[in-house]
C-alpha positions as CSV (number, residue, x, y, z in Angstrom):
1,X,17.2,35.1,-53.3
2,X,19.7,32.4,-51.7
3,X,18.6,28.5,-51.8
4,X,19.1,26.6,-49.0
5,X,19.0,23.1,-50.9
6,X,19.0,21.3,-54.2
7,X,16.9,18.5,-54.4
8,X,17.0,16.2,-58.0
9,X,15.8,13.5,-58.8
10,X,12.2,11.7,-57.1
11,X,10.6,14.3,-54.6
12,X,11.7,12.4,-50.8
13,X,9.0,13.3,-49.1
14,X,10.4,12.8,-44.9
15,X,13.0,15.3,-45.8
16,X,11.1,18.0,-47.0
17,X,9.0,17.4,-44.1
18,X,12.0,17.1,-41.8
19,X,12.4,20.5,-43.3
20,X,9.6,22.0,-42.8
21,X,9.1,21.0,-38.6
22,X,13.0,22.2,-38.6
23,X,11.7,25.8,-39.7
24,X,9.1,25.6,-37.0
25,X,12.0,25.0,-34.0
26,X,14.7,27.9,-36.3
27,X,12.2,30.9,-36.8
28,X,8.8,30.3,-34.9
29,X,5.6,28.9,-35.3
30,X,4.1,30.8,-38.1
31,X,5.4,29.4,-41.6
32,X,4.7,30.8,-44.9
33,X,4.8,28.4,-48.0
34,X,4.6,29.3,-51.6
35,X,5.5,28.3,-54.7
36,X,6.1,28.4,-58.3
37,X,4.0,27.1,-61.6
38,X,6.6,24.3,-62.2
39,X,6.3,20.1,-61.8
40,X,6.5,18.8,-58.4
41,X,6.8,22.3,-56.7
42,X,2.9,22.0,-55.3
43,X,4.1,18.6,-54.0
44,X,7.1,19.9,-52.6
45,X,5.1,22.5,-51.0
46,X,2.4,20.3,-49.6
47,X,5.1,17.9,-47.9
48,X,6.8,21.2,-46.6
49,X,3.1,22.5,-44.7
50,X,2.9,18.5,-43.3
51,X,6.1,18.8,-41.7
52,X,5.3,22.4,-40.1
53,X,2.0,21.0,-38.9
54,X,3.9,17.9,-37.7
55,X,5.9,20.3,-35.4
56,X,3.1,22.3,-34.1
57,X,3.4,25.5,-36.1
58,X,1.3,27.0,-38.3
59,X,1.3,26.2,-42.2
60,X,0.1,29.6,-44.2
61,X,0.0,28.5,-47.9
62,X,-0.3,30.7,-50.5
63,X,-0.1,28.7,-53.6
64,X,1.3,29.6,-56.6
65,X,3.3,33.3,-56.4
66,X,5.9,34.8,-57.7
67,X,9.2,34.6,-55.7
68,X,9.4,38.5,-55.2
69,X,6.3,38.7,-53.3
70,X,7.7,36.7,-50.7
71,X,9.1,39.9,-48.6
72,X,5.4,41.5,-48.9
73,X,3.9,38.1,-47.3
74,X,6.2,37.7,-44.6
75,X,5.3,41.6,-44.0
76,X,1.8,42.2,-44.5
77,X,1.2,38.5,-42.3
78,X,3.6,38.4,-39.7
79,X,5.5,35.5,-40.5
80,X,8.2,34.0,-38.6
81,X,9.5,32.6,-42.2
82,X,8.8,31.4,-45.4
83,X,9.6,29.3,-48.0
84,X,9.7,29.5,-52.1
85,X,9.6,26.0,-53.8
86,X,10.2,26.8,-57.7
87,X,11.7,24.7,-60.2
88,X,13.7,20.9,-60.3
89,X,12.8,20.9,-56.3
90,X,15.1,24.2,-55.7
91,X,14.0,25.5,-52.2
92,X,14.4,28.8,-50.7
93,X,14.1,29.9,-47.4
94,X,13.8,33.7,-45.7
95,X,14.0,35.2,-42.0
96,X,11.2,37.4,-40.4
97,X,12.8,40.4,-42.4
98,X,12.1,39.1,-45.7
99,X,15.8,38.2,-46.2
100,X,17.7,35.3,-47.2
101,X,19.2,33.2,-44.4
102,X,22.2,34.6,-42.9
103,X,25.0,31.9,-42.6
104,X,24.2,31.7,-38.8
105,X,20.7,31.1,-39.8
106,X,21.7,27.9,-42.5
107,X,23.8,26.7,-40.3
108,X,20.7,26.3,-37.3
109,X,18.7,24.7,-40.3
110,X,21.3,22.5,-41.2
111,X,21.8,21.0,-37.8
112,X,18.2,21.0,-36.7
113,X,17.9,18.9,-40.2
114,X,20.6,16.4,-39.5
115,X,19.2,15.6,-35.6
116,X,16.4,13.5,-34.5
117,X,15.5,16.1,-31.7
118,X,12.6,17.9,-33.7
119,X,8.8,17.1,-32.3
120,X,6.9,15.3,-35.2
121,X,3.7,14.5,-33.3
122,X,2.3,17.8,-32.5
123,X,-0.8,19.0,-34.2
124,X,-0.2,22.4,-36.2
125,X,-3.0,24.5,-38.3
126,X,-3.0,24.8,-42.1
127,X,-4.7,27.9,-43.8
128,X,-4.5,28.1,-47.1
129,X,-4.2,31.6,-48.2
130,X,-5.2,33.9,-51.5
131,X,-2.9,36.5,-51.1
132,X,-4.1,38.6,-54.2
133,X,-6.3,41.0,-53.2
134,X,-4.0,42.1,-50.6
135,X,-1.2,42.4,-52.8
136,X,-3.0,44.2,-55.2
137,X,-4.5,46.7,-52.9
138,X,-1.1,47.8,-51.4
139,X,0.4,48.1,-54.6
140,X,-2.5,50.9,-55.6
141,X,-1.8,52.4,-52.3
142,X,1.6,52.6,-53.2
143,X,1.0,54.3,-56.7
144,X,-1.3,56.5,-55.6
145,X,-2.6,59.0,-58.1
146,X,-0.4,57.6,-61.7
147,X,-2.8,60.1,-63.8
148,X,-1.1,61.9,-67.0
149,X,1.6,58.9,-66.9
150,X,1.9,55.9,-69.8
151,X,3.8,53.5,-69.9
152,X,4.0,49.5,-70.3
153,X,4.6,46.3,-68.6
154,X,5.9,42.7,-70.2
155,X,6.8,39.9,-68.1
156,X,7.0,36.2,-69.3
157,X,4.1,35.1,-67.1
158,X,0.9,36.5,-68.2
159,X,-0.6,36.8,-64.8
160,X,2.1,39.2,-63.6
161,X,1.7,41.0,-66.4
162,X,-2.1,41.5,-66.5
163,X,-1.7,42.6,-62.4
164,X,0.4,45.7,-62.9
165,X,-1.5,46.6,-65.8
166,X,-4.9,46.5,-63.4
167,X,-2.9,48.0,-61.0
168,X,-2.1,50.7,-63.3
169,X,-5.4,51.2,-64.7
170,X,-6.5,51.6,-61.3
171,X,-4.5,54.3,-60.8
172,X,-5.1,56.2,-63.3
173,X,-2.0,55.7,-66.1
174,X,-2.4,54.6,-69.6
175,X,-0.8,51.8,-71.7
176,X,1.9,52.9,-74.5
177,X,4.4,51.2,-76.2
178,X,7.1,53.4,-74.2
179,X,8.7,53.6,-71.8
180,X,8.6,49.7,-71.6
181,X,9.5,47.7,-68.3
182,X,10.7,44.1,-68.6
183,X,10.6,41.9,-65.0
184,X,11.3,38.4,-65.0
185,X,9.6,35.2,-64.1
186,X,10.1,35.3,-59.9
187,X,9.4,39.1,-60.5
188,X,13.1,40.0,-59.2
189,X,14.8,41.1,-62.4
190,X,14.0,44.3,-64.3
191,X,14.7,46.4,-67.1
192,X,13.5,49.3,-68.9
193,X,13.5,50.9,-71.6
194,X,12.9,54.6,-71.9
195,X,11.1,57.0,-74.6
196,X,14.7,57.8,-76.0
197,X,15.5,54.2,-76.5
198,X,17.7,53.8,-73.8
199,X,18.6,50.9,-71.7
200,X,18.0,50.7,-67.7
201,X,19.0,48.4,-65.6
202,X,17.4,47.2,-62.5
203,X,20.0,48.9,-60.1
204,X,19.5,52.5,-62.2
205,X,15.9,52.0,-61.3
206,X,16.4,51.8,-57.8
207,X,18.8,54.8,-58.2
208,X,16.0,56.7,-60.0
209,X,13.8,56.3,-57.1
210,X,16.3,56.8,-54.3
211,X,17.3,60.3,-55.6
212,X,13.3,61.2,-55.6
213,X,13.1,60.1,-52.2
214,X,15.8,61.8,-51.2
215,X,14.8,64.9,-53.4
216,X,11.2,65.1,-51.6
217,X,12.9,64.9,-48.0
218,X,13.0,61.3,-47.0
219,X,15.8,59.9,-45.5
220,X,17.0,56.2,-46.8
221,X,18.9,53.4,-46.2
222,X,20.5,51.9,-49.7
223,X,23.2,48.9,-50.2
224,X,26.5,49.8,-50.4
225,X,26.1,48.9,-53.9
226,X,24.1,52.2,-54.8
227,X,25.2,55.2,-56.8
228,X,27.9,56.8,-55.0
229,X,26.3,60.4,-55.9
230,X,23.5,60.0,-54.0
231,X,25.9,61.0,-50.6
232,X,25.8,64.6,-52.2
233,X,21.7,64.3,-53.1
234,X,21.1,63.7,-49.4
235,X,23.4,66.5,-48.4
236,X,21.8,68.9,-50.9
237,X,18.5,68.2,-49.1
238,X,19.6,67.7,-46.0
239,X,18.5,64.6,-45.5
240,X,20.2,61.2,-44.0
241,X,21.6,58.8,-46.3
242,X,22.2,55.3,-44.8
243,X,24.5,52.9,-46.5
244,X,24.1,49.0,-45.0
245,X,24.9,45.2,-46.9
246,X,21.1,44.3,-46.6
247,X,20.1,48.0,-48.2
248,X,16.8,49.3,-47.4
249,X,13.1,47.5,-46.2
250,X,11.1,49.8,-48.7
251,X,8.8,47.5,-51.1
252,X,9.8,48.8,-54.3
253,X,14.0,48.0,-52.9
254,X,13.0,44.5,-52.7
255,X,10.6,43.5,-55.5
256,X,10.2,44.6,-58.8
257,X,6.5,45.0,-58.9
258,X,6.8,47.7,-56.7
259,X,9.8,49.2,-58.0
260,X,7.7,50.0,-61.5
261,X,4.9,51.0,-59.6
262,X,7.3,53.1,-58.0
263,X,9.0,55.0,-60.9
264,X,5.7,55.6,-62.4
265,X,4.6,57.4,-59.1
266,X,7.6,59.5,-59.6
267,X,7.2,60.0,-63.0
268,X,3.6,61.6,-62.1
269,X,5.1,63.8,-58.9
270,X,7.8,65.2,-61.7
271,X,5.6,65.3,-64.6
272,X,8.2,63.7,-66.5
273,X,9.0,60.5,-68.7
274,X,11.4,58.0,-67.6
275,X,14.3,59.6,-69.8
276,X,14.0,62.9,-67.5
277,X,14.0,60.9,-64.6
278,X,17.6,58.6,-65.5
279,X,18.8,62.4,-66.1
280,X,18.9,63.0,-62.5
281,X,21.9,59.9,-62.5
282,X,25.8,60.7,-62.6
283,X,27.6,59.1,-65.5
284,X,29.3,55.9,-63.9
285,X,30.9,52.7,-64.8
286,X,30.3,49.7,-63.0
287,X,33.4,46.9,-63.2
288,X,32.6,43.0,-62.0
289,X,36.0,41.1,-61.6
290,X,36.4,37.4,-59.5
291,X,39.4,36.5,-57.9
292,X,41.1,33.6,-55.6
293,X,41.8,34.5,-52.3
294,X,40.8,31.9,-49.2
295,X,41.6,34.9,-46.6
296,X,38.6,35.4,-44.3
297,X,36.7,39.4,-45.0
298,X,38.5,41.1,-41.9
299,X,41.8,40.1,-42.8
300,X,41.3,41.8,-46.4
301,X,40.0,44.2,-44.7
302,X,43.2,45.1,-43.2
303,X,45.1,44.8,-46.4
304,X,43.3,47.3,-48.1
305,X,44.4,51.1,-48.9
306,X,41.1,53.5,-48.3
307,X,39.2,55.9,-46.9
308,X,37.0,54.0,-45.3
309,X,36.1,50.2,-45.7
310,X,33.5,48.2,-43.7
311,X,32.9,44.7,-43.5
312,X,30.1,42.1,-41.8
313,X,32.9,39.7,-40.8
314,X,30.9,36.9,-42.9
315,X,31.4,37.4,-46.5
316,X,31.1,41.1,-47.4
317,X,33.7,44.2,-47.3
318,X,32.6,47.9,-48.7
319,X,35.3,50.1,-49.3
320,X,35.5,53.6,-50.1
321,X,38.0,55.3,-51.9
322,X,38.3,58.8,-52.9
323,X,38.2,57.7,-57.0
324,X,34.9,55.2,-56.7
325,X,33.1,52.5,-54.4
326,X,34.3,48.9,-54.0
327,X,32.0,45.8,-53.1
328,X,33.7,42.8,-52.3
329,X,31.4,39.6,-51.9
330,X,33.1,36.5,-50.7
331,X,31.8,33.2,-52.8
332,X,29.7,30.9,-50.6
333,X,33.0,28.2,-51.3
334,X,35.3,30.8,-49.0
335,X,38.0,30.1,-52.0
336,X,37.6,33.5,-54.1
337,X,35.7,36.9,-53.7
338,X,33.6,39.0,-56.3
339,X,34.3,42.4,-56.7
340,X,32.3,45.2,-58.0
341,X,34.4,48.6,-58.4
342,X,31.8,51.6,-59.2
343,X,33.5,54.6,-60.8
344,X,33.0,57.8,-63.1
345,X,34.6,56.2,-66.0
346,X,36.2,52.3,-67.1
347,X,39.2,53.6,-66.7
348,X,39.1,54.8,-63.2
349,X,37.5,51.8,-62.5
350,X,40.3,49.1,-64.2
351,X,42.7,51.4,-61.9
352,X,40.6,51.0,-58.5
353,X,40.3,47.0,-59.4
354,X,44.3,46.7,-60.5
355,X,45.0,48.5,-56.9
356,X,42.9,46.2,-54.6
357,X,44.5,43.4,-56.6
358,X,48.6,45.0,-55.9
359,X,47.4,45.5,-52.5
360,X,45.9,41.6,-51.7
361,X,48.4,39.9,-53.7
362,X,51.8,42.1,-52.9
């Protein structure tokens, strides 16, 4: 998720429009809208579809959503883009691939905002959408056959909840008290909890599920950010492994709904709990550090010792070393970077992050 604006205060009602027909002349003329159970967002929303009908295009609106079914909608409707209006007037914006703008594409929304050149007295369509069947439907088609597997689902909004459990009734699993998934409010952020008790984070999930894949024969793309043993999963299959910044377009890599749905259909092909399943992961240690440095991707790039290192030339380097993985992640105010060293243990990892920092600031 990336906002494109920030909007306190009294809802102003020509910019969201302006906003909305500025979408229209960015991405194309079919605009998804959606938004979350919070004050003022359905009246954000509703200035949002004037301004894309204002422009000509076409205002889908799907009401209140969670943010993480966004990719599914631009999907499974063609849209050229949509937008997420959730709480104190924060707006968010994707492309056609269900992905947060790319700086190229804020900066075309930014200008189009600030000029006067944007038609405002075309006639668009509004359709106002239920997008819950649909939803619902592919998520059974994605579990398939869940018989023989338990588990449970909590999730501060009730709705969400009471989905994947009809989704997993469906399907044929039962409810028990473990293994235990927790997913947040815009359904992005997960957690589990397995039968032995322990703790899984969203990004051993997505592990989990790309070794099965791989295991079973499929070939995947995953973020740089992924499990550096899964190189030697693919080769032991003989499969290809892709590495990109985006990661892959699979449901269950973008929202969390899926991704449960997704470990239990794994957990049925195995015949095995959760616990069995995180046993398939390496050990590994993941280390976050932030650091100044106002030097642009490609010129750290160049500084850097490795075996291989890759960058986007916007605001992301992966580099691989023979003792870990390193993401580097440059903050949106160009002034410092985030870095995220993956190794086999902390201390390998502290070494990796001391070395990138001896390197950049010899």
């Amino acid at each position: 998720m990336k906002s494109f604006c920030v909007l306190n205060g009294p809802i102003n009602q020509r910019l969201y429009e302006k906003i909305g027909a500025s979408s229209v002349c960015a991405f194309g003329e079919r605009i998804g809208v959606a938004f979350a159970d919070a004050a003022q967002a359905d009246t954000a929303s509703t200035y949002l579809c004037n301004g894309i009908i204002s422009a000509g295009g076409t205002a889908e609106n799907f009401g209140i959503v969670n943010e993480s079914r966004i990719p599914f909608l631009i999907r499974n409707y063609s849209l050229s883009a949509a937008f997420f209006v959730g709480g104190e007037s924060l707006v968010s914006v994707y492309a056609h691939d269900g992905r947060a703008l790319n700086i190229h594409q804020e900066k075309l929304m930014a200008e189009l905002i600030a000029s006067d050149d944007i038609p405002s007295e075309e006639t668009g369509t509004l359709l106002n959408i239920n997008s819950d069947y649909a939803y619902r439907k592919t998520l059974v088609s994605a579990a398939q056959s869940l018989d023989g597997v338990s588990a449970d689902v909590f999730c501060s909004d009730v709705n969400l909840r009471v989905l994947i459990r009809s989704v997993m009734n469906l399907s044929g699993s039962d409810i028990s008290p473990k293994p235990r998934f927790f997913i947040s409010q815009s359904g992005f952020g997960i957690s589990a909890c397995d039968e032995s008790g322990k703790v899984l984070k969203r990004e051993n999930l997505l592990d989990i599920c790309s070794v099965c894949n791989l295991e079973s024969g499929q070939s995947l793309t995953v973020p740089f950010s992924a499990s550096a043993s899964l190189e030697s999963v693919a080769s032991a299959h003989g499969v290809m492994l892709k590495r990109s910044f985006e990661g892959g377009d699979a449901p269950w890599q973008k929202d969390s709904v899926f991704l449960v749905i997704e470990v239990l259909r794994n957990m049925a092909v195995y015949g095995s709990g959760l616990s069995t399943l995180s046993d398939k992961l390496s050990e590994s240690f993941t280390l976050r550090r932030s650091f100044s440095c106002s030097m642009s991707p490609d010129d750290v790039a160049d500084i850097i010792p490795c075996d291989e290192i890759v960058t986007d030339g916007e605001s992301s380097i992966y580099v691989r070393h023979n003792s870990g993985n390193i993401l580097l992640t440059r903050c949106r105010n160009l002034k410092s970077y985030c870095m995220e060293v993956s190794a086999s243990d902390s201390e390998t990892a502290s070494e990796l992050a001391l070395e990138i920092s001896a390197a950049l600031f010899a």
